[in-house]
N, CA, C and O atoms as a GROMACS GRO file, in nm:
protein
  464
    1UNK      N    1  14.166  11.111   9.461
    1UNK     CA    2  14.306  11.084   9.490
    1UNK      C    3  14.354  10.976   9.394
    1UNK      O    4  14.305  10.866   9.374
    2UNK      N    5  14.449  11.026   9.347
    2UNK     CA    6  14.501  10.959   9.226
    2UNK      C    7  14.607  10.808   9.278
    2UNK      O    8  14.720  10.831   9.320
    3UNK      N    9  14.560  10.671   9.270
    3UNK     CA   10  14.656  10.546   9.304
    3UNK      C   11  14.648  10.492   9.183
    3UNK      O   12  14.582  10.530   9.086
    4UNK      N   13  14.757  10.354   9.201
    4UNK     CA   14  14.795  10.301   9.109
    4UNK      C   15  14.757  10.112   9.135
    4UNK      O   16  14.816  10.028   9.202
    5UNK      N   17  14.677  10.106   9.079
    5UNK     CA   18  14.591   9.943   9.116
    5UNK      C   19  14.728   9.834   9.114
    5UNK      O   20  14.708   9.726   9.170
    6UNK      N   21  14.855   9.856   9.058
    6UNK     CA   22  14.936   9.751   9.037
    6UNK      C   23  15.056   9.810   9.180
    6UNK      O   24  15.135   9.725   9.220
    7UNK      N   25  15.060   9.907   9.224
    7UNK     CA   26  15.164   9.950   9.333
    7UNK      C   27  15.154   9.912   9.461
    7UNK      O   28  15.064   9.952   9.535
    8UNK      N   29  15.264   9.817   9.503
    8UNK     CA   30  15.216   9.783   9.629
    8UNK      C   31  15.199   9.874   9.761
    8UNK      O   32  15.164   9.835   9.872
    9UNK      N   33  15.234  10.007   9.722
    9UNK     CA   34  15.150  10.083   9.845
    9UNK      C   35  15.038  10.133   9.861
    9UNK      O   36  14.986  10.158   9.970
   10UNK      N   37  14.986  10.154   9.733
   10UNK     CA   38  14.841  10.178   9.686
   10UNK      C   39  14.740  10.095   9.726
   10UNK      O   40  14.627  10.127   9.762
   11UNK      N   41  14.823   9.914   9.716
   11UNK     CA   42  14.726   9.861   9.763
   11UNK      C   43  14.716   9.815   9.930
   11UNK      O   44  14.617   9.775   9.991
   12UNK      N   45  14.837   9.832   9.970
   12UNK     CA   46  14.827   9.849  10.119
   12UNK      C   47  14.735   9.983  10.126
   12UNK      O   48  14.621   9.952  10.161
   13UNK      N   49  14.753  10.139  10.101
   13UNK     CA   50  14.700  10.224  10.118
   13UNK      C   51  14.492  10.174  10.146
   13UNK      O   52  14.419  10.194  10.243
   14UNK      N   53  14.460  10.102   9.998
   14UNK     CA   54  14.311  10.026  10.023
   14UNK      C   55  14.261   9.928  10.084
   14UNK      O   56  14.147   9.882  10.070
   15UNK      N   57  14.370   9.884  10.174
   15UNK     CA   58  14.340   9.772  10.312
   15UNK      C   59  14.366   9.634  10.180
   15UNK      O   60  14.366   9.525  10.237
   16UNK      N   61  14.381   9.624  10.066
   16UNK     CA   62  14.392   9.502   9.982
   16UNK      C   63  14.532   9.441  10.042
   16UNK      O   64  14.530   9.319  10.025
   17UNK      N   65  14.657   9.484  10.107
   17UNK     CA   66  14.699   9.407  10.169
   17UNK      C   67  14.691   9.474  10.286
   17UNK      O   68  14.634   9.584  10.291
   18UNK      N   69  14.775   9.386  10.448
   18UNK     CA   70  14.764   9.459  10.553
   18UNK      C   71  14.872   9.474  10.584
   18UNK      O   72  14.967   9.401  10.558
   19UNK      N   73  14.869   9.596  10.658
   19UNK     CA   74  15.035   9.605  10.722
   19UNK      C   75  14.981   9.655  10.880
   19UNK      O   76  14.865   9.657  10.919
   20UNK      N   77  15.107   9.695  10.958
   20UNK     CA   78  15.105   9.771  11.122
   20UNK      C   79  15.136   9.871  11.077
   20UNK      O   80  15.242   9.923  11.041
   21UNK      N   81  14.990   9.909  11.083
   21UNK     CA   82  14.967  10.079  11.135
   21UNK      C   83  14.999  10.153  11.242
   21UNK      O   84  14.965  10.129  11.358
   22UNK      N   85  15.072  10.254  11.198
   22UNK     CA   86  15.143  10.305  11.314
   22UNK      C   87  15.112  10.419  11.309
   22UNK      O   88  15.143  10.464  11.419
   23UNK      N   89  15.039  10.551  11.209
   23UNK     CA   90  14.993  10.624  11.177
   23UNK      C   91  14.907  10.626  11.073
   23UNK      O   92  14.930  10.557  10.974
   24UNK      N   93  14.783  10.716  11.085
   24UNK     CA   94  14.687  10.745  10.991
   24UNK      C   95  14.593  10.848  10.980
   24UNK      O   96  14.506  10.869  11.065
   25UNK      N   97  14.613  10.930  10.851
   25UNK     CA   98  14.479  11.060  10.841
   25UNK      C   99  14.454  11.044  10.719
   25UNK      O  100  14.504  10.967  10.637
   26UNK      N  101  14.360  11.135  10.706
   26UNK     CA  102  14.328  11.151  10.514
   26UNK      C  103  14.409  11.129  10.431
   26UNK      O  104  14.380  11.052  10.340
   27UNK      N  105  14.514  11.180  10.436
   27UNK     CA  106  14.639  11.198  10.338
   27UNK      C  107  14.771  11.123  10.358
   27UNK      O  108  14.837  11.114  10.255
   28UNK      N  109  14.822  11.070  10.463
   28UNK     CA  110  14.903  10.999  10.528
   28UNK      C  111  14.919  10.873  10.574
   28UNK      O  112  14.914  10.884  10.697
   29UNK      N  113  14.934  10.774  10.548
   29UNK     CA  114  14.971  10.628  10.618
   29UNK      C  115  15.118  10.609  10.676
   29UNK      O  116  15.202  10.681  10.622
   30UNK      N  117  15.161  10.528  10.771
   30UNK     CA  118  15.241  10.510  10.811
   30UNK      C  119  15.244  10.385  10.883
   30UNK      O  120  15.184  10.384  10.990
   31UNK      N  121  15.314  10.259  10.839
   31UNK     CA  122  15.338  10.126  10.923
   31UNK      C  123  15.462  10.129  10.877
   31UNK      O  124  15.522  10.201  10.797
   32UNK      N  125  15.506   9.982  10.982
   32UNK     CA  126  15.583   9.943  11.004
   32UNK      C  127  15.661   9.849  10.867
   32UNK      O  128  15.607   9.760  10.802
   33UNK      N  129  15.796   9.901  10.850
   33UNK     CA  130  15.863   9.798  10.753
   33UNK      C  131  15.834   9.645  10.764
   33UNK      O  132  15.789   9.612  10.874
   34UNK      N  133  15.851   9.545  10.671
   34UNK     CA  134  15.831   9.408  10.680
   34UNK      C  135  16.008   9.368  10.659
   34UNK      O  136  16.058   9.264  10.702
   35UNK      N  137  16.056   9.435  10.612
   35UNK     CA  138  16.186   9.362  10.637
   35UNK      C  139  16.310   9.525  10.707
   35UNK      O  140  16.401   9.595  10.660
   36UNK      N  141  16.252   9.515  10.807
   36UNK     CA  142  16.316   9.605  10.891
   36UNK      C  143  16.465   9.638  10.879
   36UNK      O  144  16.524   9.534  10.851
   37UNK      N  145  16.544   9.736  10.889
   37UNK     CA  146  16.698   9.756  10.868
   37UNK      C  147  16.726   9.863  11.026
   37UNK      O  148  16.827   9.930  11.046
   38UNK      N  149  16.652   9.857  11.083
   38UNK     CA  150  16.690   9.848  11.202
   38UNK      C  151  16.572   9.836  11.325
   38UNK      O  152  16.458   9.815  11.285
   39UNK      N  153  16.591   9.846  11.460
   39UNK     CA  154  16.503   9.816  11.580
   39UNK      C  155  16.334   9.900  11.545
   39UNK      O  156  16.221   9.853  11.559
   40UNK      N  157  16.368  10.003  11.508
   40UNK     CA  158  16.262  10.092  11.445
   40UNK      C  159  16.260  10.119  11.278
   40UNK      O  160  16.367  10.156  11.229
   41UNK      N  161  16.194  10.110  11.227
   41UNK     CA  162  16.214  10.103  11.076
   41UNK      C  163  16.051  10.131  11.017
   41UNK      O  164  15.969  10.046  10.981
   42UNK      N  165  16.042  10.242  11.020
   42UNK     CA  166  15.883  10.282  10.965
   42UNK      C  167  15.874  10.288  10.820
   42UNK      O  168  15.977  10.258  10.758
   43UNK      N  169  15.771  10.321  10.753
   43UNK     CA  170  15.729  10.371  10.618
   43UNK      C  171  15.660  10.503  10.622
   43UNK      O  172  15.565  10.515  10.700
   44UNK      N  173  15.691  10.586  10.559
   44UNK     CA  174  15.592  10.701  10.586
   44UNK      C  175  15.551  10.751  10.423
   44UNK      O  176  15.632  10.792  10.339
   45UNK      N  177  15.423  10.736  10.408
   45UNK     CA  178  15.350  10.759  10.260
   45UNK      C  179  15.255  10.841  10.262
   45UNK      O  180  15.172  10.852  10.353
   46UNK      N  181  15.261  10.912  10.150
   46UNK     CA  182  15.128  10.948  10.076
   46UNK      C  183  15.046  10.854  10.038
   46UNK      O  184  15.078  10.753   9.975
   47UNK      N  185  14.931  10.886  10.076
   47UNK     CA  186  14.813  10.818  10.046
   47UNK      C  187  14.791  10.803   9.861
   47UNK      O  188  14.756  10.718   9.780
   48UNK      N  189  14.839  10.953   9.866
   48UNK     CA  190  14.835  10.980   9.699
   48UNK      C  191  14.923  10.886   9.607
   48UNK      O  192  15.006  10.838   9.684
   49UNK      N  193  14.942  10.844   9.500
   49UNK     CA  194  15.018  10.764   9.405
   49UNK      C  195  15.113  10.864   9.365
   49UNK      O  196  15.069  10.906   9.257
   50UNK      N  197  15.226  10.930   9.395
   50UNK     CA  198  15.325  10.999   9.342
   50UNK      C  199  15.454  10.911   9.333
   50UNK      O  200  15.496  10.862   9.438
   51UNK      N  201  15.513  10.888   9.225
   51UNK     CA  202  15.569  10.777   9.231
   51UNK      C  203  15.751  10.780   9.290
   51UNK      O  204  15.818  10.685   9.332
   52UNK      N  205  15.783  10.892   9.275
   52UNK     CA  206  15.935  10.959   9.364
   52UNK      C  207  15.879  11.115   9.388
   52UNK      O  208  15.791  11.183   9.336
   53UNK      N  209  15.980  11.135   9.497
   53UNK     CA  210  15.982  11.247   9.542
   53UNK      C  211  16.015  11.364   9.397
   53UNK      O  212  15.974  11.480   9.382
   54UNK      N  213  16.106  11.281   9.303
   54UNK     CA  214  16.130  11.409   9.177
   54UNK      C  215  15.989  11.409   9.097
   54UNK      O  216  15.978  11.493   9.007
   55UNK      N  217  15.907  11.344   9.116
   55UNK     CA  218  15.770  11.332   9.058
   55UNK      C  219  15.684  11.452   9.128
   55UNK      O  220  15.588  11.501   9.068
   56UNK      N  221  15.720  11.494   9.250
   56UNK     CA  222  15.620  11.561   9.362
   56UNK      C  223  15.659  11.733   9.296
   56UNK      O  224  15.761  11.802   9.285
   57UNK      N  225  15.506  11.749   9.264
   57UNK     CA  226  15.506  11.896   9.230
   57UNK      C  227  15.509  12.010   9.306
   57UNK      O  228  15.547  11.991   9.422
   58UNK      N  229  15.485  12.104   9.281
   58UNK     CA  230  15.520  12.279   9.386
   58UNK      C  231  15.403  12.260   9.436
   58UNK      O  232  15.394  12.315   9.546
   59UNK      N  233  15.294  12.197   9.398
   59UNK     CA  234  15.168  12.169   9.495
   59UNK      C  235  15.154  12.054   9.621
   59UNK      O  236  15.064  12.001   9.687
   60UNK      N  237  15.306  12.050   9.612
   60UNK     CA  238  15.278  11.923   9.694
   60UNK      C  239  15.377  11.928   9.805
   60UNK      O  240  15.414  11.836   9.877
   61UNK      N  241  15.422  12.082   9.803
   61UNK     CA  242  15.508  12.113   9.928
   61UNK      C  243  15.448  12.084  10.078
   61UNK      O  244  15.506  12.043  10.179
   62UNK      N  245  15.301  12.123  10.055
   62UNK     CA  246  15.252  12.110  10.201
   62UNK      C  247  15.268  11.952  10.254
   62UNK      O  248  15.286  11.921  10.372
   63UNK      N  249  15.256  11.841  10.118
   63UNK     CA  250  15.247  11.760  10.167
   63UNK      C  251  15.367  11.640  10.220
   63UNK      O  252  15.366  11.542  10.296
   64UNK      N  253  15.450  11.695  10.150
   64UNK     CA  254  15.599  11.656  10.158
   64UNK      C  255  15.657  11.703  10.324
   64UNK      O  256  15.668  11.614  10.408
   65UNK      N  257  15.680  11.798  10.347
   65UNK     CA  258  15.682  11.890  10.460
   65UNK      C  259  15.578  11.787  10.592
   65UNK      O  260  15.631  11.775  10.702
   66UNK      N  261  15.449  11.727  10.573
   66UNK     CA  262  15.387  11.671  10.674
   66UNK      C  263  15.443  11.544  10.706
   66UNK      O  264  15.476  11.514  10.821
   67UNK      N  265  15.458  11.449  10.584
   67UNK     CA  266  15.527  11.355  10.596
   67UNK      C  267  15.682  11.363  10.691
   67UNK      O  268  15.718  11.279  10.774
   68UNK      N  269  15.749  11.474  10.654
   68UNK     CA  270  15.860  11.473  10.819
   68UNK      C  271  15.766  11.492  10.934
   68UNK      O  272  15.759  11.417  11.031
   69UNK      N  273  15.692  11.607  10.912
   69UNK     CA  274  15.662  11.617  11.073
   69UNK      C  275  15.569  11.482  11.103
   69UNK      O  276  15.532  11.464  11.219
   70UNK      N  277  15.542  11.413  11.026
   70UNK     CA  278  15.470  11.294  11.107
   70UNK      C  279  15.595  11.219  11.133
   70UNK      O  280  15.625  11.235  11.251
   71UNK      N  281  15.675  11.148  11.073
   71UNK     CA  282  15.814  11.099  11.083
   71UNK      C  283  15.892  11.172  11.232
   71UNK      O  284  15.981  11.104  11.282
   72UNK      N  285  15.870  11.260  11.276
   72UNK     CA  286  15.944  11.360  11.389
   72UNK      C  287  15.858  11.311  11.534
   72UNK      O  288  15.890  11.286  11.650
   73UNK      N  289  15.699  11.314  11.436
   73UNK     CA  290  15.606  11.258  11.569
   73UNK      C  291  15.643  11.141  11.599
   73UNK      O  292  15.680  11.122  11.715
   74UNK      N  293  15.644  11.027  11.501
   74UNK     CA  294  15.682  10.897  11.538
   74UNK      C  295  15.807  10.892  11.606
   74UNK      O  296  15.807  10.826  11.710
   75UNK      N  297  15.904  10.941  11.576
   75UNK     CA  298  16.041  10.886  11.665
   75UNK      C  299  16.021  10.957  11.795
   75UNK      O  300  16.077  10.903  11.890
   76UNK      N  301  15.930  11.104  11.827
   76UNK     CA  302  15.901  11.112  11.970
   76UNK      C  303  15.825  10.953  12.056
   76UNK      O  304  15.861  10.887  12.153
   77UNK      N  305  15.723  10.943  11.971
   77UNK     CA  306  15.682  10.881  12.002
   77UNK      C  307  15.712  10.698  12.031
   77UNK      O  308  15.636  10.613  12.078
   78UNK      N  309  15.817  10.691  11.994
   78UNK     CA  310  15.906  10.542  11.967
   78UNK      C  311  16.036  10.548  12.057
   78UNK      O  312  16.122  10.461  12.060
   79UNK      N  313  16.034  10.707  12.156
   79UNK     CA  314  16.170  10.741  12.199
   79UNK      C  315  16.240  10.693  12.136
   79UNK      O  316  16.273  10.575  12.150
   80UNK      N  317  16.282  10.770  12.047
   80UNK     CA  318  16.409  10.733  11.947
   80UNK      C  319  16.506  10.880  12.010
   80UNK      O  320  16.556  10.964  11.935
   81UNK      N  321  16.511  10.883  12.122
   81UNK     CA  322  16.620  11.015  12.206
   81UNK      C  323  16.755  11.025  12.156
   81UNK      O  324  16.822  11.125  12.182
   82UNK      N  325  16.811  10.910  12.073
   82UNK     CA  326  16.954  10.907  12.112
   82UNK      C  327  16.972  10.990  11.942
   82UNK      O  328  17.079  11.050  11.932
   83UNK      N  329  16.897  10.995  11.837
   83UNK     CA  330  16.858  11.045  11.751
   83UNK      C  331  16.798  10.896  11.633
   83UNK      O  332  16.768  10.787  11.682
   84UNK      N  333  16.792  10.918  11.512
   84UNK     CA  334  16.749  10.851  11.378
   84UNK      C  335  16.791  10.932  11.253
   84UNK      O  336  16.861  11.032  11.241
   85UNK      N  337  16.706  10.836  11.142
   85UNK     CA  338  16.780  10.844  11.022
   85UNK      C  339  16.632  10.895  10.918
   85UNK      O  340  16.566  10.795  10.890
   86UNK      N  341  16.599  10.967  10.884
   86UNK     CA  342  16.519  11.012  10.755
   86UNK      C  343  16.608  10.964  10.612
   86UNK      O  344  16.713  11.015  10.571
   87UNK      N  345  16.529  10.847  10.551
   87UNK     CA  346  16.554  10.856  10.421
   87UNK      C  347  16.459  10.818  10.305
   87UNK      O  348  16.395  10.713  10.314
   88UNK      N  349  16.448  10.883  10.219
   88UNK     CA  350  16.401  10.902  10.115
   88UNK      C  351  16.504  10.864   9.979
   88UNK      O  352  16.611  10.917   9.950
   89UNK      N  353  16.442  10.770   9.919
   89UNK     CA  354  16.542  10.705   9.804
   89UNK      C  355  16.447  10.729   9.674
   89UNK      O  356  16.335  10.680   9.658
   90UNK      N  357  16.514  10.815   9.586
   90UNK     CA  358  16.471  10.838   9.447
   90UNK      C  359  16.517  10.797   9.342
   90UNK      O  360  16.622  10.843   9.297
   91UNK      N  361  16.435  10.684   9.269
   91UNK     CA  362  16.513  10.624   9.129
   91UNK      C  363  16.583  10.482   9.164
   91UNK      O  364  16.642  10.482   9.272
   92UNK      N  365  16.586  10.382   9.104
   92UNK     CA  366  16.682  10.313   9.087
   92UNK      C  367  16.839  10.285   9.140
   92UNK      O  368  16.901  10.198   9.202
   93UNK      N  369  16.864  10.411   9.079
   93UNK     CA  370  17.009  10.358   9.156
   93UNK      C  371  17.032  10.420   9.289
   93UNK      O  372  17.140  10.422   9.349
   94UNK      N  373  16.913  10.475   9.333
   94UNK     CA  374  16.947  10.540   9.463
   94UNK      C  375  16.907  10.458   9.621
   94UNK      O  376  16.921  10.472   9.742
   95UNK      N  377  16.817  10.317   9.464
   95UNK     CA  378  16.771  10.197   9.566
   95UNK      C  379  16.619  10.197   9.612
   95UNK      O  380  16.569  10.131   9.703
   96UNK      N  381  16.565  10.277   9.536
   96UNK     CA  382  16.414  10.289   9.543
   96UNK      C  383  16.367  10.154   9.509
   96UNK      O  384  16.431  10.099   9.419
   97UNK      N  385  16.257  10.082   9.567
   97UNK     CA  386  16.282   9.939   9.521
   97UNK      C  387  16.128   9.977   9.488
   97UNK      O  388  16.090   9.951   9.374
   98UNK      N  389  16.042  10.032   9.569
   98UNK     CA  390  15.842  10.038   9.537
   98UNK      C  391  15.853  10.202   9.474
   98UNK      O  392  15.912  10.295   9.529
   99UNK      N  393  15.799  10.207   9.381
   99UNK     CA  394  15.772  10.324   9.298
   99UNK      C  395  15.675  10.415   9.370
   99UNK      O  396  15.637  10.506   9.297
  100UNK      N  397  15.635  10.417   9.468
  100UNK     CA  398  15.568  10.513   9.567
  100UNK      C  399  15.652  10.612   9.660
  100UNK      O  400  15.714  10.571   9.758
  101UNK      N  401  15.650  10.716   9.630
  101UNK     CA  402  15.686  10.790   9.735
  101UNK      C  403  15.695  10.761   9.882
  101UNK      O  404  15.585  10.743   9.935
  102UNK      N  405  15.790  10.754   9.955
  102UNK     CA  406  15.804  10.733  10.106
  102UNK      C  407  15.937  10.732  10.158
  102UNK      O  408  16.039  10.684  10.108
  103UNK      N  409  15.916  10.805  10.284
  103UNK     CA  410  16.001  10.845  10.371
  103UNK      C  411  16.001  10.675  10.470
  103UNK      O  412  15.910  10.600  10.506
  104UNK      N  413  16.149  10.674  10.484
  104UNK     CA  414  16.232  10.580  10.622
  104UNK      C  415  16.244  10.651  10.730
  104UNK      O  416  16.296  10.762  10.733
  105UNK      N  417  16.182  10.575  10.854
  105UNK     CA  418  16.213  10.652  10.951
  105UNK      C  419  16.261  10.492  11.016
  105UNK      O  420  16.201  10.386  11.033
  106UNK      N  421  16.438  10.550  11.046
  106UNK     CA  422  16.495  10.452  11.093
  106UNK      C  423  16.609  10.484  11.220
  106UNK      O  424  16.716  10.542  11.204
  107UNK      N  425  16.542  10.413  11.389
  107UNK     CA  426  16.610  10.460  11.497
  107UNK      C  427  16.629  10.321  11.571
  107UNK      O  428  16.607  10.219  11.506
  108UNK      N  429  16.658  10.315  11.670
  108UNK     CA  430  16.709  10.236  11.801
  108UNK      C  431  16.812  10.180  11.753
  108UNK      O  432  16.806  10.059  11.775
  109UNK      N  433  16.934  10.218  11.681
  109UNK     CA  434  17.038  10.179  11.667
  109UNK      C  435  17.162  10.287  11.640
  109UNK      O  436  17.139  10.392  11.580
  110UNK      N  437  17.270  10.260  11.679
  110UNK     CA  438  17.376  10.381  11.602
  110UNK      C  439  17.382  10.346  11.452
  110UNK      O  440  17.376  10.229  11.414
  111UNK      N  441  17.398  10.477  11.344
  111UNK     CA  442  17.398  10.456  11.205
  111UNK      C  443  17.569  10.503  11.142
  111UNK      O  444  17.624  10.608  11.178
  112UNK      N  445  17.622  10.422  11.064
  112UNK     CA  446  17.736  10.499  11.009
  112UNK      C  447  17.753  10.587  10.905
  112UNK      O  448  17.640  10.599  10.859
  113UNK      N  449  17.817  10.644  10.851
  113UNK     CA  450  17.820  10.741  10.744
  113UNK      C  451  17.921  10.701  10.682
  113UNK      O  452  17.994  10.616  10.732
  114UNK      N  453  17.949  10.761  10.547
  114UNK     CA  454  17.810  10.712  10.482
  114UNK      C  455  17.716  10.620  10.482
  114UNK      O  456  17.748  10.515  10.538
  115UNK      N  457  17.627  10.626  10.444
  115UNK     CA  458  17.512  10.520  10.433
  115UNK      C  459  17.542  10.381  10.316
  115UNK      O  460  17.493  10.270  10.338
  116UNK      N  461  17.616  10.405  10.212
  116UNK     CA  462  17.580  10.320  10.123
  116UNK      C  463  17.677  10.366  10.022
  116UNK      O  464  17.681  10.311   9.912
   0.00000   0.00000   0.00000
């Protein structure tokens, strides 16, 4: 599995830093944001080093696709009933700030539209 020794999810991914784990399998990590943007505010990653979602190849549908349904498990699991927010930010100006692939899973609050 291909990481990146200088990315800070890579190295959360190798326990070199720690975060709250809130999910975990072979291929998947999932804790908790450190600077939260709302009551619930997850991270949801590939284990793998893909660095945006426009980076993620036709081989990597299965894995793109798990990352929601784990994101779907968590807000069952966080009763997030009233609904939440899936986001995924690609590039720079779209506000990607860590060059790792990952999904926001962000609930216990009302959200406005647009976003930003």
């Amino acid at each position: 599995m291909q990481r990146d020794p200088e990315c800070l999810f890579c190295r959360i991914v190798s326990g070199e830093i720690p975060c709250e784990k809130v999910y975990e399998d072979a291929d998947i990590l999932a804790f908790a944001d450190i600077h939260p943007q709302a009551p619930v505010h997850v991270l949801i990653i590939p284990k793998e080093h893909i660095p945006t979602v426009a980076d993620a190849a036709a081989d990597k549908t299965l894995l793109l696709g798990r990352l929601i349904q784990i994101a779907n498990s968590i807000a069952k699991e966080q009763e997030l009933i009233f609904g939440y927010r899936l986001v995924i930010n690609c590039r720079k100006d779209a506000g990607q700030e860590v060059f790792h692939l990952h999904v926001h899973l962000l609930g216990g609050r009302k959200f406005a539209w647009p976003p930003g």
